[in-house]
C-alpha positions as a Markdown table, in Angstrom:
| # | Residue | x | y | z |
|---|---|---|---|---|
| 1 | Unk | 82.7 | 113.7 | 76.3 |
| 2 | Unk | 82.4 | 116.0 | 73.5 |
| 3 | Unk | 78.7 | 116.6 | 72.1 |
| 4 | Unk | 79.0 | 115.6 | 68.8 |
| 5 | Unk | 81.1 | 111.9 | 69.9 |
| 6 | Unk | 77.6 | 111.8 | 72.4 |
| 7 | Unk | 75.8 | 112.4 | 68.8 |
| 8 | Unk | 77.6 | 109.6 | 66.8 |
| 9 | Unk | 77.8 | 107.0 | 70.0 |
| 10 | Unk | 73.7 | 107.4 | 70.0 |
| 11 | Unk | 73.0 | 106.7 | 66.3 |
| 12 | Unk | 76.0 | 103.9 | 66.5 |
| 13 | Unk | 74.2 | 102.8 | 69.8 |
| 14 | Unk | 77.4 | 101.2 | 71.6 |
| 15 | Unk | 80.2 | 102.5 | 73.1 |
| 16 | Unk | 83.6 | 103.0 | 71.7 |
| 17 | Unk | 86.4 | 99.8 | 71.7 |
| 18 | Unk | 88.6 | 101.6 | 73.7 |
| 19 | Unk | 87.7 | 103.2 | 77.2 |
| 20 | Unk | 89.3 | 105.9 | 79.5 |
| 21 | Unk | 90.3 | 105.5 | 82.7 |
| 22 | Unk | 87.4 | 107.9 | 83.6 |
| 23 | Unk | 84.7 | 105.7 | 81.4 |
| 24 | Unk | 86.4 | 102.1 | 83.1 |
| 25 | Unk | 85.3 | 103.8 | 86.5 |
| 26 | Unk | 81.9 | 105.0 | 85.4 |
| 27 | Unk | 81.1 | 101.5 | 84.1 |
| 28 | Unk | 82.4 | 99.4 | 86.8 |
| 29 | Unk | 81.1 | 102.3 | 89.4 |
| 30 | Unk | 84.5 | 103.2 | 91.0 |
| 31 | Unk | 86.5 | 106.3 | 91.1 |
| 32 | Unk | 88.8 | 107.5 | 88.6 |
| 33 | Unk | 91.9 | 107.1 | 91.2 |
| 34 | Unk | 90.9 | 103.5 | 92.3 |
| 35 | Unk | 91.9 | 102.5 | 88.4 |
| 36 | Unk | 95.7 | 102.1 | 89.1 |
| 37 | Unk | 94.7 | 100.2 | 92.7 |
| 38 | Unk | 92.9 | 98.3 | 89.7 |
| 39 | Unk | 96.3 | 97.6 | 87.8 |
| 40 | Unk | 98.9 | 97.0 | 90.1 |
| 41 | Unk | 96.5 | 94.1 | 91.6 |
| 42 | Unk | 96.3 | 92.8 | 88.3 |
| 43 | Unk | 92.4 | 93.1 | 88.0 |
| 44 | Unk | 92.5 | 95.7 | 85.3 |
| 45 | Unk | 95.6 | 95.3 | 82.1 |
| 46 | Unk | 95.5 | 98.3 | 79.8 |
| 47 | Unk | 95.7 | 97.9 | 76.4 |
| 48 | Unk | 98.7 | 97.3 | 74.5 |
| 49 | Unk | 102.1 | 98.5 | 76.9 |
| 50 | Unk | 101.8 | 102.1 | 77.7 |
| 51 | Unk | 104.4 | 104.0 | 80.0 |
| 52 | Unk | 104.3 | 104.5 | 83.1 |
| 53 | Unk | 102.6 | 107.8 | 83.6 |
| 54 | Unk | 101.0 | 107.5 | 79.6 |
| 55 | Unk | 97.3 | 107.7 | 78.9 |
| 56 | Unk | 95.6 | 104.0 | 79.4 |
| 57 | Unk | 93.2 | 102.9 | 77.8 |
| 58 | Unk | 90.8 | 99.5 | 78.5 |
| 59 | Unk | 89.1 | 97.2 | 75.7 |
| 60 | Unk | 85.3 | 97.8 | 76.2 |
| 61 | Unk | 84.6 | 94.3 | 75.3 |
| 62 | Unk | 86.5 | 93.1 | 79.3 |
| 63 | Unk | 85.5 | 95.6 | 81.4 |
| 64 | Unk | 81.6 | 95.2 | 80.6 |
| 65 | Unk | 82.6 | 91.1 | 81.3 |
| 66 | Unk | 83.8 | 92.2 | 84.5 |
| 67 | Unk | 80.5 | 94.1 | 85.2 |
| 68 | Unk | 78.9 | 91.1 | 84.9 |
| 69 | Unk | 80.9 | 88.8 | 87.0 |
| 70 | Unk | 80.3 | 89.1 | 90.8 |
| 71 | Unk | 83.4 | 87.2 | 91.7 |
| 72 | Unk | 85.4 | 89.9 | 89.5 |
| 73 | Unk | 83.7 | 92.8 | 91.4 |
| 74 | Unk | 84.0 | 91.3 | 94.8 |
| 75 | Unk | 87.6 | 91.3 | 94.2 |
| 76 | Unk | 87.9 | 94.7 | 92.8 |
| 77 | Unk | 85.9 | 95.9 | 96.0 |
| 78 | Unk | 88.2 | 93.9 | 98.4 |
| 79 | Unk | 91.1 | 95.3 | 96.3 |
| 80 | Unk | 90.2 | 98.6 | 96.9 |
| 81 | Unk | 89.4 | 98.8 | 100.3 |
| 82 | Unk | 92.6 | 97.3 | 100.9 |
| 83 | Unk | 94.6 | 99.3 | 99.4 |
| 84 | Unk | 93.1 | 102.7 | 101.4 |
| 85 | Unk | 93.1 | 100.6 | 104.6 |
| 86 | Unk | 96.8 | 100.5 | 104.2 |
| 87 | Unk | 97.3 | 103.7 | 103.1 |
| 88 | Unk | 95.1 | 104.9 | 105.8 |
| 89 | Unk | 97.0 | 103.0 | 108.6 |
| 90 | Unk | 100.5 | 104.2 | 107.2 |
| 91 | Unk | 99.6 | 107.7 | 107.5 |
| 92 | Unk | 98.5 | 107.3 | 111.4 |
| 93 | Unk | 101.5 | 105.8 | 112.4 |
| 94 | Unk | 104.0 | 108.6 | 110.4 |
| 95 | Unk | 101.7 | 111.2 | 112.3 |
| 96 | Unk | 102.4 | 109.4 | 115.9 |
| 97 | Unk | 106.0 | 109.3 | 115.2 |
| 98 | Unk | 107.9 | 112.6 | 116.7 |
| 99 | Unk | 104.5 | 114.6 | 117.1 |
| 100 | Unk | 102.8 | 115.6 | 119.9 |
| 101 | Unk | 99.3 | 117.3 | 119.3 |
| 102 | Unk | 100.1 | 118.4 | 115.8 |
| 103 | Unk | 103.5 | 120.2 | 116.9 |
| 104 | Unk | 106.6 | 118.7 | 115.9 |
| 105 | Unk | 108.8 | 118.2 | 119.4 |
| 106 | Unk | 112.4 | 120.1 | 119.2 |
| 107 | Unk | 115.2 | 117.2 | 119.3 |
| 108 | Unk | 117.6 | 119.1 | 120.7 |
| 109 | Unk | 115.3 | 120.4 | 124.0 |
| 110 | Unk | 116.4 | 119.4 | 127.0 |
| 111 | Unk | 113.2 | 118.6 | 128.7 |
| 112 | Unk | 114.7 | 117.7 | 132.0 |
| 113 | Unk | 115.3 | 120.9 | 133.3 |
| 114 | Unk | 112.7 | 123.5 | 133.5 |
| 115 | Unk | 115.6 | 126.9 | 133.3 |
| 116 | Unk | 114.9 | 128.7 | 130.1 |
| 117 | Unk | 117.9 | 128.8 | 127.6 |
| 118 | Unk | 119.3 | 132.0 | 127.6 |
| 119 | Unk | 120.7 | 133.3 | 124.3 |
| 120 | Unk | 123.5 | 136.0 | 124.5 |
């Protein structure tokens, strides 16, 4: 946040209508990448109907509700965890697929004999 909106929010003494992605996380305590986790569960709706991969923003006035709501947040923490548990578990099981100790194994080997194959 620029210094003089710091200046101006002080002597207005409350935050603006509209929050950032960034400020949603700061006032629910989340990171700024759990935010779309947020969305696509349907916990968080931006304001009005931006695109896709447009700038969101969040009406002050619901996310300091959800603050206050325990049943909100215990979804929101449920929703996350989720979400990297899956992601998490996804990425092990691409790694075990075709790998063995981090080295990609050659298709076309023929791992039953143990001559070398000579190139001429």
């Amino acid at each position: 946040m620029k210094e003089e909106q710091h200046q101006f929010l002080a002597l207005v003494g409350k935050a603006p209508a509209r929050l950032t992605v960034e400020e949603v996380a700061w006032v629910l305590g989340c990171q700024p990448h759990d935010i779309p986790i947020l969305i696509a569960a349907r916990l968080l709706k931006p304001l009005g109907n931006p695109p896709q991969n447009g700038i969101k923003f969040f009406s002050r006035a619901e996310v300091t509700e959800f603050d206050k709501d325990r049943a909100w947040l215990a979804k929101m923490t449920q929703a996350i965890s989720q979400h990297w548990h899956k992601r998490n578990a996804s990425q092990k099981s691409h790694c075990g697929n075709g790998e063995q100790n981090g080295l990609a194994l050659d298709a076309g080997a023929n791992q039953e004999t143990s001559q070398p194959i000579v190139v001429s």
